[in-house]
Steps between C-alpha positions, in 0.01 A plus 500: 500500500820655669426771671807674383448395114204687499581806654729507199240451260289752656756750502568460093417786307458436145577815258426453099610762243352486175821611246426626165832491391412936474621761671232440801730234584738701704222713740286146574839313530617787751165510715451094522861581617405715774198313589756193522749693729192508735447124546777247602325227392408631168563340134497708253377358111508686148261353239521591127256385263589414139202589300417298178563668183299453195673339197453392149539123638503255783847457464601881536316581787631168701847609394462866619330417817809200576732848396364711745448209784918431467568898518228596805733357819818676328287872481340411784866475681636756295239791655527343890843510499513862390327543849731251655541766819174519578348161401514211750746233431238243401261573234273227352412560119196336314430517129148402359344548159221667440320839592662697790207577716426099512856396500560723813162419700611155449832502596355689791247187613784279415746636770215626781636869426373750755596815286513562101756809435424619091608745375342792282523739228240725624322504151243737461195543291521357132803278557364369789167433279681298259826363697270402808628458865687202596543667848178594491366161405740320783322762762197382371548148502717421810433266752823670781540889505703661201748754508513739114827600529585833373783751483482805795450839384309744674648773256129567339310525856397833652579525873285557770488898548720579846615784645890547428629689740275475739294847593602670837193412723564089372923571644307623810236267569782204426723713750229534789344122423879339437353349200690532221195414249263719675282783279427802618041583483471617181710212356441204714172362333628624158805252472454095602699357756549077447365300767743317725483175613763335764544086499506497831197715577187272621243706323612745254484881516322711228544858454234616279521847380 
């Protein structure tokens, strides 16, 4: 094998996103994105699965499913090209009938994806009962990581508690120490201070406090 070839095959980063045709669409769309950005060699893939309806004959259901299989690549182009500024020039679509959980894992196996980006509704308690999970299930059932793709809002979290301004003995000990996070005694085992760890560092330091 060529040397070169396969440092090109080893470098190829494989990135499936599991579209519902929904509004999750846009955050897992935007995150494979990022995730994309990331990796040079990446390909990026959006599978949608067309789920078999009942109906009152044969007939009806082959017709619907043929309906839905013609319009699939057109929404599928429709909602990536609404992103057009953010998605990578290239994206590879796949369409498969049947349920979305084993449509995606397959599609998944099919292309040797190394990450599944879904995304979620965030249902909670009875809907999620009776609507069920396909993120969930996917998380479950994956063979590469997976990424549940959500919208960002920290608007409902409480902060950590922190001292705003700072009391006169912390502005003094960060004077005398020239540490501009320093606490003064009666606040310095009160409030946590992050850990910091340098790259270059051989072993890295641990303040524990």
């Amino acid at each position: 094998m060529n040397p070169a070839s396969s440092a090109v095959e080893d470098s190829r980063y494989v990135i499936l996103v599991g579209m519902a045709f929904d509004d999750t669409d846009a955050t897992a769309l935007q995150e494979a994105a990022r995730i994309a950005a990331l990796r040079p060699q990446s390909e990026l893939h959006v599978v949608h699965a067309v789920v078999e309806q009942s109906a009152s004959t044969a007939t009806a259901g082959l017709t619907w499913v043929d309906g839905q299989l013609q319009e699939a690549p057109h929404e599928m182009q429709r909602r990536i090209e609404a992103m057009q500024s953010t998605i990578p020039q290239r994206v590879i679509g796949h369409v498969r009938v049947g349920a979305a959980v084993r449509s995606i894992l397959q599609t998944a196996a099919d292309i040797d994806a190394d990450v599944i980006v879904v995304g979620s509704h965030q249902r909670h308690g009875l809907k999620r009962m009776i609507l069920g999970s396909v993120a969930g299930e996917i998380l479950h059932a994956a063979h590469c990581p997976v990424l549940i793709a959500i919208p960002k809002d920290h608007g409902g979290a409480v902060l950590s508690e922190k001292i705003e301004p700072a009391c006169t003995a912390c502005l003094e000990a960060r004077k005398q120490s020239n540490d501009p996070t320093a606490w003064c005694a009666q606040h310095m085992h009160k409030y946590l201070k992050p850990h910091v760890y340098e790259p270059t560092d051989t072993r890295p330091s641990m303040m524990t406090y």
